[in-house]
N, C-alpha and C positions, 0 to 999 in steps of 0.2 A: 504494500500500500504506500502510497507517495506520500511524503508528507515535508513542512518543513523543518527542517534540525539549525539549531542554533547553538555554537560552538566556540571554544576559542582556538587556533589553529595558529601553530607557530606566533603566539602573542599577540595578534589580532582577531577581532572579533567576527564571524563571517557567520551567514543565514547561507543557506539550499535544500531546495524544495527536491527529495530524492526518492528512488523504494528503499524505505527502512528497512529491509533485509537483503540490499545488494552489498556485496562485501564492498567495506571500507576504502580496500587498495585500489576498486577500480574507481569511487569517488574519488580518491585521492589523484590517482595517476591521468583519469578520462575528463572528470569535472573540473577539477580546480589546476588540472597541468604540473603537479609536485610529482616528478618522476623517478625520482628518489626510493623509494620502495618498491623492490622490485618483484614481479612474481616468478617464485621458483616452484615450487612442489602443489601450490592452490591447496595445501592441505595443513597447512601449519608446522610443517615438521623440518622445513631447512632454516627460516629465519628470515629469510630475504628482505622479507616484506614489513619486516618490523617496524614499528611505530610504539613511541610513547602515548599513553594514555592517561590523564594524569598523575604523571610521571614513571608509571609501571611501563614496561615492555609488552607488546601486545602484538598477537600475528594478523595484520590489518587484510590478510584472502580469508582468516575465518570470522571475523569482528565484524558484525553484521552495521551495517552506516548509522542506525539507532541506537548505536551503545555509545556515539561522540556526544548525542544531545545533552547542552548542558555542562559539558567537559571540556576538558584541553590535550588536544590533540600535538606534539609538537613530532614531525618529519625533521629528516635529515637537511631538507633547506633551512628548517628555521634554528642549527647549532651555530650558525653565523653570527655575529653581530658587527653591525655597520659596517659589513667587510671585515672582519676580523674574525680570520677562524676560530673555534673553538680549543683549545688546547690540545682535544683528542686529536681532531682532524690534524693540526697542526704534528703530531706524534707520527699518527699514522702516515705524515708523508715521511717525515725524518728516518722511523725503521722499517719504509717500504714494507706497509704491512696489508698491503695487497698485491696483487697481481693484476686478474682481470680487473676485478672491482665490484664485481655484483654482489658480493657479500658482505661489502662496507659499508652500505647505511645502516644495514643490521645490525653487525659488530656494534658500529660506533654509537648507537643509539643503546642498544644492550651493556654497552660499559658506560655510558652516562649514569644510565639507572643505577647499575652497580656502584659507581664513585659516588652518588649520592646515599645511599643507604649503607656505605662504607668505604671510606675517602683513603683507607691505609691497607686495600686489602694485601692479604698474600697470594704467594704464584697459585697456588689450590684454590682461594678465593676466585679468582681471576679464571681459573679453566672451569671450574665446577658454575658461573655465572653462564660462560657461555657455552654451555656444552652443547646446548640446544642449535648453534649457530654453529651452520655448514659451509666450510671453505673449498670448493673444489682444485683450486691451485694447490692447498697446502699452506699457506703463509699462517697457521697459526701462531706458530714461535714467533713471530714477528708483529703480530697484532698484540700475544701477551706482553712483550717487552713493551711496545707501547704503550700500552694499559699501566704497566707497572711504573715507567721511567713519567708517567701523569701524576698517579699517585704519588710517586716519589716528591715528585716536586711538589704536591700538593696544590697543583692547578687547576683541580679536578673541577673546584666551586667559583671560577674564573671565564667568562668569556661562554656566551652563549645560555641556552634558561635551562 
């Protein structure tokens, strides 16, 4: 049923009139042009598509577009601020901690969540957050050093929401 959802989405306020039970990702990527989340498995089980949901990690091909209303939605466009990467992003290019790239919005949004609910984790901290998030190249050692050389620094709560 269509209806309209009122949200906040990467820190601005946004209304759209949609079917409350068409998956999230393709509002996201078809409606509003955030292409950022990507679809991989449509089933929740690689990560791809991850999105924060007030502030939790959430798989945006199974999150039905009714579950934003009222929420804060933040994608991988909105770890930005005024042009100023996010500290992860900014990591994640230093320890080339992708390859293709399709598993990066995930990641990077999966270890937000993580630095905020625990800004010192350790390397176990850190694999056991993202277990759920599938890398097909392999660069996970390289995404956890990022993760950890953030936290290290303590930049976790710096630069992006």
């Amino acid at each position: 049923m269509k209806r309209m959802l009122s949200f906040r989405l990467n820190g601005g306020e946004r209304s759209l009139e949609v079917d409350d039970q068409r998956a999230l990702l393709y509002v996201l990527r078809d409606d509003l042009a955030l292409r950022g989340a990507k679809y991989g498995c449509g089933v929740g089980y690689c990560a791809a598509c991850t999105v924060l949901l007030d502030g939790a990690p959430v798989r945006s091909c199974v999150t039905a577009a009714a579950a934003i209303d009222g929420h804060e939605v933040t994608t991988v466009e909105g770890l930005a601020t005024g042009g100023d990467l996010h500290p992860l992003q900014r990591a994640f290019m230093t320890h080339g901690a992708f390859q293709c790239g399709y598993c990066t919005s995930g990641m990077l949004l999966g270890a937000v969540a993580l630095l905020r609910t625990n800004p010192r984790p350790s390397r176990a901290d850190i694999v056991q957050a993202l277990e759920g998030h599938l890398c097909r190249c392999g660069a996970h050692q390289r995404i956890i050093a990022a993760i950890a050389a953030v936290a290290a620094e303590g930049a976790a709560g710096t630069g992006g929401p």
